[in-house]
C-alpha positions in Angstrom: -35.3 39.5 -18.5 -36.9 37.0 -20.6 -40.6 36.9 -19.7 -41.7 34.7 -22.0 -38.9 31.7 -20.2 -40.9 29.0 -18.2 -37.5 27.7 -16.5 -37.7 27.5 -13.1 -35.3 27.1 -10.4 -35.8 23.4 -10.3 -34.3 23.5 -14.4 -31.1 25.0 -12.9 -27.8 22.8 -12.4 -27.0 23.5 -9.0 -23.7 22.2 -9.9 -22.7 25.0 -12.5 -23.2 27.6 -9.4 -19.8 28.5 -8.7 -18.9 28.5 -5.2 -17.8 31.4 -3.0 -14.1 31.4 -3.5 -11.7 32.5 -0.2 -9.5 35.7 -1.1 -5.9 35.5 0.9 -4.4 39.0 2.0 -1.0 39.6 2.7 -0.1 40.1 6.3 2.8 43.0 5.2 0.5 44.9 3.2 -3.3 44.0 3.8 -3.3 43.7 -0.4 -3.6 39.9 -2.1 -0.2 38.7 -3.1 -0.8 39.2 -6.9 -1.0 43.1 -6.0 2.0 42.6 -3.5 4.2 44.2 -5.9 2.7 46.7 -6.5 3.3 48.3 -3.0 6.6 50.1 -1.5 6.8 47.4 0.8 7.0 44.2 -1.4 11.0 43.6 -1.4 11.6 44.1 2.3 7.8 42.9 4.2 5.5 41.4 1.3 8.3 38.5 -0.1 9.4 37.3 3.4 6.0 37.1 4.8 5.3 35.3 1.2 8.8 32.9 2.0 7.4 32.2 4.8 3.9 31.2 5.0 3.5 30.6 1.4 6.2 29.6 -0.5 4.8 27.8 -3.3 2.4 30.9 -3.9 5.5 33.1 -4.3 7.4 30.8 -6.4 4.3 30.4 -8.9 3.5 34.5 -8.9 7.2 35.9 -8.8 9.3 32.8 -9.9 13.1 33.6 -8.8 12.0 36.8 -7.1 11.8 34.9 -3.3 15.5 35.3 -2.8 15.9 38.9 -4.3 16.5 40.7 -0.9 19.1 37.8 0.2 21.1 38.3 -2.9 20.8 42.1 -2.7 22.2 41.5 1.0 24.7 39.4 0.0 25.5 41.9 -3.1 26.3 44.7 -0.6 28.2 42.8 1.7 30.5 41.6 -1.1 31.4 44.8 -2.1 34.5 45.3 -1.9 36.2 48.4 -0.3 38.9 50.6 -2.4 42.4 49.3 -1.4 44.1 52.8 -2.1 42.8 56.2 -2.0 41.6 58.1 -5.6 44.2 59.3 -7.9 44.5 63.0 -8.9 41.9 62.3 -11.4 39.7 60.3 -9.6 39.3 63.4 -7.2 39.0 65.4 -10.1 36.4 63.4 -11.9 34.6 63.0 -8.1 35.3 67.1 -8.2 33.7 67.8 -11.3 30.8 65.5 -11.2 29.8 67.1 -7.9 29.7 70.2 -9.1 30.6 71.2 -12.8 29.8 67.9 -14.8 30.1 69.8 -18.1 34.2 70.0 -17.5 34.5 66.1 -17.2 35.2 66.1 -21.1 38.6 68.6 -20.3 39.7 66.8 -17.1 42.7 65.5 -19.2 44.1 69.2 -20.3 43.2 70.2 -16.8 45.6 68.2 -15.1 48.7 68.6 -17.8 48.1 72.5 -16.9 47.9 71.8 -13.6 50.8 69.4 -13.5 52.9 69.4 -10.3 50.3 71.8 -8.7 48.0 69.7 -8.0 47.4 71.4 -4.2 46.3 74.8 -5.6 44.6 73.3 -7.9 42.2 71.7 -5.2 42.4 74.8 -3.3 41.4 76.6 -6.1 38.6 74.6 -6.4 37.5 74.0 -2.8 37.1 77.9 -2.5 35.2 78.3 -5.7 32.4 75.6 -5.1 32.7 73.9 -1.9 34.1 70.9 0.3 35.8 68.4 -2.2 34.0 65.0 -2.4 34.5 61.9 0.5 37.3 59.5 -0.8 35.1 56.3 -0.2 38.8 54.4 0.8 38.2 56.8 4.6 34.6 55.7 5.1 34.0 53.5 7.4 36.4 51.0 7.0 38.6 49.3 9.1 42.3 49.4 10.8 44.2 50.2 7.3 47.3 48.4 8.3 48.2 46.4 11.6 51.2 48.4 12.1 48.8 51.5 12.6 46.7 50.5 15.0 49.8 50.2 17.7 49.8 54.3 17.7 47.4 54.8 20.2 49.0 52.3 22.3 52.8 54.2 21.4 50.8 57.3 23.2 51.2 55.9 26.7 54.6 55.2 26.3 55.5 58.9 26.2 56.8 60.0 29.8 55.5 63.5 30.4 56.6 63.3 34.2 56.2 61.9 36.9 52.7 63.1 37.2 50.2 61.1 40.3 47.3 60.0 39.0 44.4 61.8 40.4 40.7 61.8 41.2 37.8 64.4 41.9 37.8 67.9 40.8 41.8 67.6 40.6 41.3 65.9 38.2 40.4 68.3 35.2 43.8 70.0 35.8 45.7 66.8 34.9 43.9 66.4 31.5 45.6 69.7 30.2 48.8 68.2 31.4 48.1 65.0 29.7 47.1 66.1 26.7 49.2 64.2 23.7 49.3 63.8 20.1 50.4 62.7 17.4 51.3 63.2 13.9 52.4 60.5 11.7 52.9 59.8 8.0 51.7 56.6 6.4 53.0 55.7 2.2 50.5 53.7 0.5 51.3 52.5 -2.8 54.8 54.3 -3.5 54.3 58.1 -3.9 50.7 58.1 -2.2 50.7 58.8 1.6 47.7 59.8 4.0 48.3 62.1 7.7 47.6 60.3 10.6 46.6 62.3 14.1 46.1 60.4 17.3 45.0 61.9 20.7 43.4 64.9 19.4 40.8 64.1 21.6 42.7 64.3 24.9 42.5 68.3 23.8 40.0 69.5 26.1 37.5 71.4 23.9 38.2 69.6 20.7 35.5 68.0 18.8 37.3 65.7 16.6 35.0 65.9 13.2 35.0 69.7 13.5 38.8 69.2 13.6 38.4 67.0 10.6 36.3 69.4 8.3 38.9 72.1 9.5 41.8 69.8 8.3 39.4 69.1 4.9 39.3 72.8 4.3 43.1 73.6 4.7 43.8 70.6 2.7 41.7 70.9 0.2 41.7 66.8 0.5 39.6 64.5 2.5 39.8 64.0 5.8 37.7 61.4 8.3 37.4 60.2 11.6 38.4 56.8 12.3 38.5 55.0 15.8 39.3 58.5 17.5 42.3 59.1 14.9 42.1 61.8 12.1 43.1 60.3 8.4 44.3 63.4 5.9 44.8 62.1 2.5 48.3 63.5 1.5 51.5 64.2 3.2 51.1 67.2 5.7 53.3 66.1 8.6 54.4 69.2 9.6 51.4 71.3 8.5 48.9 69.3 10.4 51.2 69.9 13.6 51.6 73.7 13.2 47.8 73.7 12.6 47.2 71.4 15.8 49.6 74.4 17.7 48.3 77.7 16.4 44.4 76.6 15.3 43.4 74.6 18.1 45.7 76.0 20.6 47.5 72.5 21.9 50.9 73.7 23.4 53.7 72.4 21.4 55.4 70.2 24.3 52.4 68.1 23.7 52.2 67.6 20.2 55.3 64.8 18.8 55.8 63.7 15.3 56.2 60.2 14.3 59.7 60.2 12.2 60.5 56.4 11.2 59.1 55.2 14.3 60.8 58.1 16.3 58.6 60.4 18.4 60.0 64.4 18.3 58.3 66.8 20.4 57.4 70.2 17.8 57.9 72.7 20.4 
């Protein structure tokens, strides 16, 4: 401090005095928007509150960045799903990048090795590392074709007898009776094709994604749960049924297979 200075209070400008400025936090995060960003909650809390209350604020601090999360929404809704399930080398590629991503450069002399044997080829493989990869095409998607959706009505038109329908504890007996399923082929895109099983479920003591995994593992091939039904990518009709008898113990008189619209009982 200068001792020597005579100024006194009365020399000061009272107008340079800045005065107290007010600070605005962010609802979201407590923080004041210029630091927003600098949170984890800044895409999904920080710019809606921001849209919101203060639009101009956001527009002059993040410039395009206000609309970020709608476009992001609007990105993953546009994705589109896979119309056909992966090649043979797309489950190879999925294969190997799961779990040997040092083979993807030989992929191409794997498969003229392997050509025409494709199956143990994936068994092969699903016993040496694991489960293969989800085909994206059987995740969550909806009613492939039109046509498929009229299976599980088909079930009711099979006539098992003239069985009373009843109530109570008699019930539980007539489930066993009732029990019905079945196995049906579906071609997708000439040589491609993908099992379909309905009314697993009516099998008392049958959880249907256990089923699936068990399919999966058989297979060696991706299988899902869909609307009750069981999707096996590749053509297993008769395997699946045989399985369905001797795996999960479903008597053959109630397991039919869907030939060209036809149902056949496999006992």
């Amino acid at each position: 401090i200068d001792c020597t200075s005579t100024s006194t209070m009365a020399d000061i400008d009272v107008q340079s005095i800045t005065s107290p400025s007010t600070i605005l936090y962010c609802d979201a995060c407590g923080m004041p928007p210029e630091y927003c960003e600098y949170g984890p909650d800044f895409e999904t809390h920080c710019i809606p509150w921001l849209k919101k209350t203060h639009p101009d604020l956001l527009s002059r601090l993040h410039g395009g960045r206000s609309n970020k999360g709608d476009d992001n929404d609007e990105e993953e809704d546009a994705t589109p799903r896979p119309t056909a399930p992966w090649t043979t080398r797309e489950r190879l590629v999925a294969f190997y990048t799961e779990y040997q991503p040092d083979k993807l450069d030989g992929i191409d002399a794997i498969l003229e090795k392997y050509s025409g044997k494709e199956d143990k080829l994936f068994n092969a493989l699903v016993k040496k590392y694991g489960p293969e990869p989800e085909d994206p095409f059987y995740l969550g998607s909806d009613s492939d074709d039109e046509s498929d959706g009229g299976v599980t009505d088909q079930l009711e038109g099979i006539n098992l007898g003239n069985k009373k329908k009843r109530r109570g504890a008699a019930a539980k007996k007539v489930n066993k009776v009732d029990t019905r399923v079945i196995v049906q082929k579906i071609s997708r895109n000439r040589k491609k094709a993908v099992t379909h099983v309905v009314g697993l479920d009516t099998a008392p003591g049958i959880k249907l994604k256990e089923a699936s995994k068990a399919f999966s593992k058989r297979f060696a091939g991706s299988s899902s749960v869909k609307d009750k039904e069981i999707i096996i990518q590749g053509d297993h009709l008769e395997e699946v049924a045989a399985m369905i008898v001797d795996k999960f113990g479903v008597s053959g008189d109630a397991v039919f297979l869907d030939l060209d619209g036809e149902f056949v009982s496999y006992a």
